[in-house]
C-alpha positions in Angstrom: -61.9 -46.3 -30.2 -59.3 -49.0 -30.5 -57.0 -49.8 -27.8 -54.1 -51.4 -29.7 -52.6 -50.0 -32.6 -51.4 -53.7 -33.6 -52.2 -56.8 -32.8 -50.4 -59.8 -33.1 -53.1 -62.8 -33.0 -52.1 -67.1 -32.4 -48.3 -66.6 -32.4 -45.9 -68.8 -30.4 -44.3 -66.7 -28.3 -40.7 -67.2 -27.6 -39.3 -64.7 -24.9 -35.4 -66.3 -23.9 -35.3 -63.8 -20.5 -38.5 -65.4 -18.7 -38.5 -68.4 -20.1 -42.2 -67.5 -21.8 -43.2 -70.1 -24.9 -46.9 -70.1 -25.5 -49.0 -69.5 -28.5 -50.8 -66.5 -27.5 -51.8 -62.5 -28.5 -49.3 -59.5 -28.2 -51.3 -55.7 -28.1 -48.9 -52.8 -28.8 -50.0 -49.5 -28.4 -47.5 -46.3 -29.2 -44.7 -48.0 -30.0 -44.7 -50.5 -27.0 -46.2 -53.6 -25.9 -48.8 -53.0 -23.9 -50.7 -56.6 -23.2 -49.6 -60.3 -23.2 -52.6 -62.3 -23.4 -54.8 -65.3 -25.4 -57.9 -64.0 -27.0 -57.3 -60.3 -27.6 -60.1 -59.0 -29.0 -59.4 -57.7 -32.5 -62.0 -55.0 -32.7 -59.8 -53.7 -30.4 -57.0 -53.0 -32.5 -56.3 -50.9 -35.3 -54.3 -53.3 -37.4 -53.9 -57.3 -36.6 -51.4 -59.9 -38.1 -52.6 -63.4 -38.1 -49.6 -65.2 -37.3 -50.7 -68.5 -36.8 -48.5 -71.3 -36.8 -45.4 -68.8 -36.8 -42.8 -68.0 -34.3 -42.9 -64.9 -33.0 -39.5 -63.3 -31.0 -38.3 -59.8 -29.8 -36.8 -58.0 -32.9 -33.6 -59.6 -34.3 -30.4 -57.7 -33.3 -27.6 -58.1 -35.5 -24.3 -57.0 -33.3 -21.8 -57.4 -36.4 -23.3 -56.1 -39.8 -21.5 -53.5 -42.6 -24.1 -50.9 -43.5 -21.7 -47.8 -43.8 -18.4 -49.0 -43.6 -14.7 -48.0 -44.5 -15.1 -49.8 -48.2 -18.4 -48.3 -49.3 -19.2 -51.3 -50.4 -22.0 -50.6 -53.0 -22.4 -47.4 -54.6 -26.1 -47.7 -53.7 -26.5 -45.1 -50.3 -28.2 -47.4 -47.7 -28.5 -51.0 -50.2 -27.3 -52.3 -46.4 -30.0 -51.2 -44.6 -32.7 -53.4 -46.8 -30.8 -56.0 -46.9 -30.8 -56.6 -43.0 -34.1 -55.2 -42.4 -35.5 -58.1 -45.2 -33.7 -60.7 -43.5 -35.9 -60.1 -40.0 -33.6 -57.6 -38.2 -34.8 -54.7 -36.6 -31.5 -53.2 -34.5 -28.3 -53.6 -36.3 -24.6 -52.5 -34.9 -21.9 -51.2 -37.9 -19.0 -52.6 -36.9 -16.5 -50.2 -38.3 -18.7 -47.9 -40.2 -18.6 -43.9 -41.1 -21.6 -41.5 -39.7 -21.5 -39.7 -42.5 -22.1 -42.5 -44.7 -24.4 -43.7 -42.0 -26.8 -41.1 -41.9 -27.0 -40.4 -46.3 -27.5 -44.1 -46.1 -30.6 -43.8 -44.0 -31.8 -40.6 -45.2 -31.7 -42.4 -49.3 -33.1 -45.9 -48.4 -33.4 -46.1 -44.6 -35.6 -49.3 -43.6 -37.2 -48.2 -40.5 -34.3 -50.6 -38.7 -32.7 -49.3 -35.4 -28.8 -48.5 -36.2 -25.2 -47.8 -34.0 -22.2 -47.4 -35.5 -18.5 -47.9 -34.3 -15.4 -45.6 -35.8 -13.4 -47.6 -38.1 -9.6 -47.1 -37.6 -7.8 -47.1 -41.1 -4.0 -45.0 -40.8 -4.4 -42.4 -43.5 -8.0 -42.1 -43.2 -9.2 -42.2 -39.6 -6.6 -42.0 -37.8 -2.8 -40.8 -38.5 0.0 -42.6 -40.5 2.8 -43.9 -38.3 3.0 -44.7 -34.7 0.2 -43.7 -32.0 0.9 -42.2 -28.7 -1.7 -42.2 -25.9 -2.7 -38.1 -26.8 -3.1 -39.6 -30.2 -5.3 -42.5 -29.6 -7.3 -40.7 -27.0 -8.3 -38.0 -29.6 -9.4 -40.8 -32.0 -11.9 -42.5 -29.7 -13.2 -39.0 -28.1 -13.7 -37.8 -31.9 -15.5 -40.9 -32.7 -18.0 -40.7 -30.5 -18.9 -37.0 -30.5 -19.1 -38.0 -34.6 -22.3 -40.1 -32.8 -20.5 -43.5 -32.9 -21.0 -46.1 -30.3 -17.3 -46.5 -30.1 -14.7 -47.9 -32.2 -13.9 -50.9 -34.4 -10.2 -52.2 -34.7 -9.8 -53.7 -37.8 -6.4 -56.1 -36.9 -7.1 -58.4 -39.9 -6.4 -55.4 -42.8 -5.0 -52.5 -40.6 -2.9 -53.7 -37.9 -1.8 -51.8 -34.9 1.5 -52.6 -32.5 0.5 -54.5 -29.6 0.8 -51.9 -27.4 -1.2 -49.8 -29.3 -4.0 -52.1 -29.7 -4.0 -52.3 -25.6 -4.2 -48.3 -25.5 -7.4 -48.1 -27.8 -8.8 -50.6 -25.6 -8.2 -49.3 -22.4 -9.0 -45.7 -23.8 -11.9 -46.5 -25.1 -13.0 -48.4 -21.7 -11.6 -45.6 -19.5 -14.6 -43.6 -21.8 -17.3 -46.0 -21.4 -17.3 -46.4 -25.3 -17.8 -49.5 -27.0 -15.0 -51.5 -28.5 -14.8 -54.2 -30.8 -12.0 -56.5 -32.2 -10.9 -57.9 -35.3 -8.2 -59.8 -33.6 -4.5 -59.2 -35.6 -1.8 -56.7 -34.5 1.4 -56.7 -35.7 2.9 -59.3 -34.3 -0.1 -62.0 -35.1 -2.2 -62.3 -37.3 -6.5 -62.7 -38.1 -6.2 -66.5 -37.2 -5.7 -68.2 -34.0 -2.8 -66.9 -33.1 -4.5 -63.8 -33.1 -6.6 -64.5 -30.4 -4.4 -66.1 -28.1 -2.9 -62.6 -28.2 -5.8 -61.1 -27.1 -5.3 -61.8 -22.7 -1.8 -60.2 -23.2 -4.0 -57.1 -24.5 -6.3 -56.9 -22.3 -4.7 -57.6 -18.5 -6.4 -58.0 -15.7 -8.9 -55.1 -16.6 -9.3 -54.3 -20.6 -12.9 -54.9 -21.7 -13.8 -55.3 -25.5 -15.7 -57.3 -28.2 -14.1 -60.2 -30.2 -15.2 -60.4 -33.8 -16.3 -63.7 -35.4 -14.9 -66.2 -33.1 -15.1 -68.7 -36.3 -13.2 -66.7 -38.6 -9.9 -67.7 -36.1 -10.9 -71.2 -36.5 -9.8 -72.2 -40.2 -7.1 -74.7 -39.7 -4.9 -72.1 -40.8 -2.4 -73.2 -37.6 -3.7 -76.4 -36.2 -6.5 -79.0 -37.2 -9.9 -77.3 -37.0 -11.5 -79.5 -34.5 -7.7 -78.1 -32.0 -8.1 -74.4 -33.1 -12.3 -75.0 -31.7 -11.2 -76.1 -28.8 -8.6 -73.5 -28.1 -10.4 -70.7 -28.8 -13.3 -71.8 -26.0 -10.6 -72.3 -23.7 -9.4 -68.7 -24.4 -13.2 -67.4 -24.5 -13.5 -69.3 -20.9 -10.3 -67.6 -19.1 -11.0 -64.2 -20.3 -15.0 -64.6 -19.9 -15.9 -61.6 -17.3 -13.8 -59.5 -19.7 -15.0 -60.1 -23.2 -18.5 -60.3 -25.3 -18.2 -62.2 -28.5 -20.1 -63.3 -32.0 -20.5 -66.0 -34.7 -21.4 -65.8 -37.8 -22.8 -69.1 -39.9 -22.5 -68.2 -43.5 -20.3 -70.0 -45.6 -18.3 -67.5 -47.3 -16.6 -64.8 -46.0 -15.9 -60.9 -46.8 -12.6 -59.2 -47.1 -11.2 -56.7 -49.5 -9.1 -57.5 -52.2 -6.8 -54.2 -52.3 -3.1 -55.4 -53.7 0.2 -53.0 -53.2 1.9 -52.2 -56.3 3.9 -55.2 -56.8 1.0 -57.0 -56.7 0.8 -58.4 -53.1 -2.4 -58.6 -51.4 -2.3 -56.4 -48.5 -5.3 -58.1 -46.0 -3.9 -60.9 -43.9 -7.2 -62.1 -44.1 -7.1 -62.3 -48.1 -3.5 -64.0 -47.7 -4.4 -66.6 -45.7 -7.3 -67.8 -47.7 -5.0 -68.0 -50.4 -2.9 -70.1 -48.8 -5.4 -72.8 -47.8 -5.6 -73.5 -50.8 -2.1 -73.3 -52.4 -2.6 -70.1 -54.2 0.2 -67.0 -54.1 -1.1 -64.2 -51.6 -0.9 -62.5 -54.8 -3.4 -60.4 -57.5 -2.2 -62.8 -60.1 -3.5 -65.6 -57.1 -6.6 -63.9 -56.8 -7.0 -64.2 -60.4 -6.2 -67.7 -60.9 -9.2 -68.3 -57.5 -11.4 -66.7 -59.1 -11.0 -68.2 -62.3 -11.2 -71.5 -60.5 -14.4 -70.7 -59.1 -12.5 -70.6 -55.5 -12.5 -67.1 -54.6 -15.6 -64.3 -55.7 -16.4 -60.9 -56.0 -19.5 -58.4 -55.6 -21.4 -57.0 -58.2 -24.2 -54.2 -57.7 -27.9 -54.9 -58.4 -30.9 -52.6 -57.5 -31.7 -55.3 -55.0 -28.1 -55.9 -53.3 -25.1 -56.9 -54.2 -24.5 -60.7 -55.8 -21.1 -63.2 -56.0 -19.8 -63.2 -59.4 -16.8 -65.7 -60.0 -15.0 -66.7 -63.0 -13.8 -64.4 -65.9 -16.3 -61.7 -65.1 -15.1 -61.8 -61.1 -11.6 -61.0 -62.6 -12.7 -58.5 -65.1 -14.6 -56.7 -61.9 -11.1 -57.8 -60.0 -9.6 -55.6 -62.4 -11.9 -53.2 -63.2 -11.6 -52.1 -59.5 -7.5 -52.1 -59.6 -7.7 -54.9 -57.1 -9.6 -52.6 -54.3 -13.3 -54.4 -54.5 -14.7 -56.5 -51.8 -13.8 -60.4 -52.2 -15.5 -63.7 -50.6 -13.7 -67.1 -49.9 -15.7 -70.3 -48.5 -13.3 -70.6 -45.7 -16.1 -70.3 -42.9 -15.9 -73.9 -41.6 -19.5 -75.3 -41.4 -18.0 -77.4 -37.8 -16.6 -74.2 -36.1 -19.7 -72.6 -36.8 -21.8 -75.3 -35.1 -19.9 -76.2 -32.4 -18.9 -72.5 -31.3 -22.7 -71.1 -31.3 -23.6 -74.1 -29.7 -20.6 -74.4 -26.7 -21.8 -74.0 -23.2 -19.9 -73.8 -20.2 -20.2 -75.7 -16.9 -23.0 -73.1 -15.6 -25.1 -74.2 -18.9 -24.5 -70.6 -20.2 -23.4 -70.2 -24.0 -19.4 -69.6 -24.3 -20.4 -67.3 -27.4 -22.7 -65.0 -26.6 -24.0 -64.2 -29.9 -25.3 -65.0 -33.3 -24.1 -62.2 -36.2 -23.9 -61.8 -39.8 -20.6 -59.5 -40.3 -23.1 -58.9 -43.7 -25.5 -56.3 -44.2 -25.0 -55.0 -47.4 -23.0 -58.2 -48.1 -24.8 -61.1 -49.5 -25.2 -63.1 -46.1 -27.3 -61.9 -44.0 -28.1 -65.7 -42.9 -28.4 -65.5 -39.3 -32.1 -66.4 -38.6 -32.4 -69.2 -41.6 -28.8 -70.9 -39.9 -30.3 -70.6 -36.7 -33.4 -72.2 -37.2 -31.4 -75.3 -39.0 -29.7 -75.7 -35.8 -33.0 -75.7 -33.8 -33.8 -78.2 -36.5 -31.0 -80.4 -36.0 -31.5 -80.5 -32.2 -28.1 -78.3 -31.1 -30.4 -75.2 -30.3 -34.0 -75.4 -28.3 -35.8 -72.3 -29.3 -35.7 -70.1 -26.7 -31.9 -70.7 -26.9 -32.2 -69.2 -30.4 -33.8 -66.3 -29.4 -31.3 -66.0 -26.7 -28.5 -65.7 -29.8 -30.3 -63.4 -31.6 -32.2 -61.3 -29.6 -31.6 -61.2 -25.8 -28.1 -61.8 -25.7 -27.1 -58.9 -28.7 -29.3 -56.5 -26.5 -27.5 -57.0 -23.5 -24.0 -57.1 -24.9 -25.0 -53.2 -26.2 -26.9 -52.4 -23.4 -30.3 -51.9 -24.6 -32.5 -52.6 -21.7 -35.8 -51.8 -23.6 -35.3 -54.5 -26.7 -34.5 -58.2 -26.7 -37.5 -59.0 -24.4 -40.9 -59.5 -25.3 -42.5 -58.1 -22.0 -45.5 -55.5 -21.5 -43.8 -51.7 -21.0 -40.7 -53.2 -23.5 -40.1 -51.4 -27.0 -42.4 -53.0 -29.3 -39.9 -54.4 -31.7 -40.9 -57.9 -33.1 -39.5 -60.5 -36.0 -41.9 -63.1 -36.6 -40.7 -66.5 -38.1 -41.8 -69.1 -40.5 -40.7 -72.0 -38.9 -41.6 -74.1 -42.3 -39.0 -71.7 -44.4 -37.2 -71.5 -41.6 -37.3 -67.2 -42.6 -38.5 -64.1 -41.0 -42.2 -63.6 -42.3 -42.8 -59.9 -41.0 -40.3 -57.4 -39.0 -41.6 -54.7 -36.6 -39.7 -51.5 -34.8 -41.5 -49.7 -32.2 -44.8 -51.4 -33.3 -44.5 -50.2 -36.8 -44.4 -52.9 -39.6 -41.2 -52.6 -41.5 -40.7 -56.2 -43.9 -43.1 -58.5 -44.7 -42.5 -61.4 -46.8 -38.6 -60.7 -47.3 -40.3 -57.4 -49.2 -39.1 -54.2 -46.7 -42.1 -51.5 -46.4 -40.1 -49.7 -43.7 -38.5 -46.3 -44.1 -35.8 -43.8 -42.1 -34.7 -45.3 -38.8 -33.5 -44.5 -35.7 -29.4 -43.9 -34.8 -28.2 -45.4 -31.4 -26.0 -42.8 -30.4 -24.3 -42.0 -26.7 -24.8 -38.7 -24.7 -21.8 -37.5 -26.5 -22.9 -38.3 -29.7 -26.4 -36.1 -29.2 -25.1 -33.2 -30.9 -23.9 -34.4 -34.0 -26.8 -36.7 -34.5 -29.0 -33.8 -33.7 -27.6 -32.0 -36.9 -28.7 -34.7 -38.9 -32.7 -34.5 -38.3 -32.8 -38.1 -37.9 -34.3 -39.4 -34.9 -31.9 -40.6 -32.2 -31.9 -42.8 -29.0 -29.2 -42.7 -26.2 -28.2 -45.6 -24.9 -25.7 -46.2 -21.7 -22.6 -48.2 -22.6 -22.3 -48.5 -19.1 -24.6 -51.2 -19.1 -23.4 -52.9 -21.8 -22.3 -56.5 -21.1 -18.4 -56.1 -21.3 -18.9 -53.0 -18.4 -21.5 -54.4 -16.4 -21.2 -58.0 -16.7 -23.7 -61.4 -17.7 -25.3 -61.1 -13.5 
């Protein structure tokens, strides 16, 4: 009778919370890891990947990905949840995503990926039009999570909030142990820098959240890019007991399109990639960038969703009424660098993590960047896995993932260090990708206690996790 139901045989194994980098054996048995060791005995498993001369880490966790989100982006229920789970990731936060979207998504093309969700706030849609009161925003974030959410998502950059209502969410949502992350922008600033200097006002002595794509506020939109880099760490620094943050390092970025009817784009995001590069913040500007080759939009293939530019990106552009997804290479290739890479005084990273703000977006980049820093000599290995897998499971709170350590949860990405790609993914010892080609199916929803119900209703499996414990409640000790 075997005693391992997989074994992973010659792999360099990178564990970032012990330190642990040898090439050895990893035994799994019923959906954990079970042994450690060099010359595992094959007969003794049921199933055995060779992965010589491959990197093997605990599963990728991608804190910022869109699989179910406001947009919909895609018409193809979960197209999002292939694309991460063939890019090596095997947990995978929505930030600012629907349940109900959520859970068709998995139930039509579910990947065998781990996924939480956070409530996106959109006036109209989520939540009311008009000004909030506290009674207001408190039945927001208490109907998020009993929905089975995480938490909630504040969206600054396309639906800004006052500042003082901004601060309520926050502290509500921290007085209920939920999660909260931020798309800096309120308004009175907006999705750049100034944005994020904003964000210690919000907060006080006491608010706890998670700051969105520290690059994206680092443009040059308000000073030089190599000013609005070093800003932003000094922010990061001040406020660091309080806040978690992420990076992502694809070129090009997401945002929606959606124009008002006199034709003035809506997104301050959209507006100010306009503007670097001389174009109106208009739909007749968004024409003219994507006729230039400058600005792109999504179109749907069984596989995922592709850039299209030029005269068919405006004929989608207008096919859509202006309300499709759009992408501008505005992601600075130096912010990107020197943020993931920034370390403080105590040798810890400023930036805690590495993520896509992808999924079913055409960029889910986050292991292939990574390992072309480790190239370059601005990440050692084990660092890496610290961006992509320890560090995103503490800032959630999942005390079972982001280690590879006998008792933990047998998820595993292992990586081609020649492509510089994830070769196979694994959740809870169950193969899910190989080769970029995903094999996996369902998956399981991160939910809170308050959440159990509603995910209950669903029939898809569920795991609880304490928020509690999450980095921005219970600190980096």
């Amino acid at each position: 009778m075997a005693n391992y139901d997989l074994l992973i045989r010659n792999g360099r194994v990178l564990d970032a919370e012990s330190g642990f980098d040898e090439v050895t054996d990893i035994g799994i048995s019923n959906g954990k890891i079970e042994r450690i060791d060099q010359n595992i005995d094959p007969a003794d498993a049921s199933d055995s990947i060779d992965a010589t001369n491959q990197w093997v880490m605990p599963g990728m966790i991608d804190t910022h990905v869109h699989v179910a989100n406001a947009a919909d982006l895609g018409r193809i229920r979960g197209l999002g949840l292939q694309m991460v789970a063939a890019a090596g990731a095997t947990t995978v936060i929505d930030l600012g995503g629907s349940m109900d979207a959520l859970t068709a998504g998995i139930a039509a093309r579910g990947s065998g990926v781990n996924v939480g969700s956070l409530g996106y706030l959109k006036p109209g849609e989520t939540v009311p039009e008009g000004r909030l009161g506290s009674d207001a925003i408190l039945e927001i974030v208490v109907t998020a999570l009993e929905a089975g959410s995480l938490g909630i998502k504040l969206w600054g950059g396309y639906y800004p909030f006052t500042p003082e209502e901004t601060a309520n969410f926050i502290s509500t949502a921290n007085h209920l142990n939920a999660y909260v992350a931020y798309h800096v922008g309120t308004t009175e600033s907006g999705s750049r820098l100034d944005g994020l200097r904003e964000v210690p006002s919000l907060l006080g002595s006491t608010g706890r959240v998670h700051i969105a794509h520290i690059n994206a506020y680092c443009r040059g939109s308000i000073l030089s890019v190599e000013d609005e880099i070093r800003e932003a760490l000094d922010i990061l620094l001040a406020i660091r007991d309080q806040v978690v943050s992420e990076v992502h390092l694809a070129r090009p970025n997401f945002t929606l399109g959606k124009c008002d009817a006199d034709g003035n784009v809506l997104a301050d995001v959209v507006g100010n990639c306009l503007r670097l590069k001389d174009y109106d913040p208009t739909a007749d500007g968004i024409r003219s960038a994507l006729r230039d080759g400058y600005a792109s939009t999504v179109e749907e293939t069984r596989t995922g969703l592709v850039l299209v530019t030029g005269e068919r990106g405006v004929e989608l552009f207008d096919q859509g009424n202006t309300d499709v997804p759009m992408s501008f290479p505005v992601n600075n290739a130096e912010s990107a660098f020197h943020l993931t890479a920034a370390k403080n005084t105590d040798d810890e990273f400023i930036v805690d993590a590495v993520g896509s703000d992808a999924g079913a977006l055409p960029r889910n980049v986050n292991i292939e960047q990574a390992m072309r820093m480790v190239k370059f000599g601005a990440l050692e290995p084990l660092e890496m896995v610290s961006k992509l897998s320890l560090n995103p499971a503490k800032m959630i709170g999942l005390d079972s993932k982001g280690r590879l350590t006998e008792g933990f949860d047998a998820d595993v990405t292992i990586v081609d260090p020649i492509l510089g790609k994830a070769s196979y993914g694994i959740v809870a010892g169950n193969l899910i990708m190989l080769a970029g080609r995903v094999v996996g199916s369902g998956g399981t929803i991160l939910t809170t206690e308050r959440g159990v119900p509603s995910v209950e209703k669903s029939g898809i499996p569920h795991e609880v996790i304490d928020i509690t414990k999450a980095t921005m409640y219970a600190g980096r000790g």
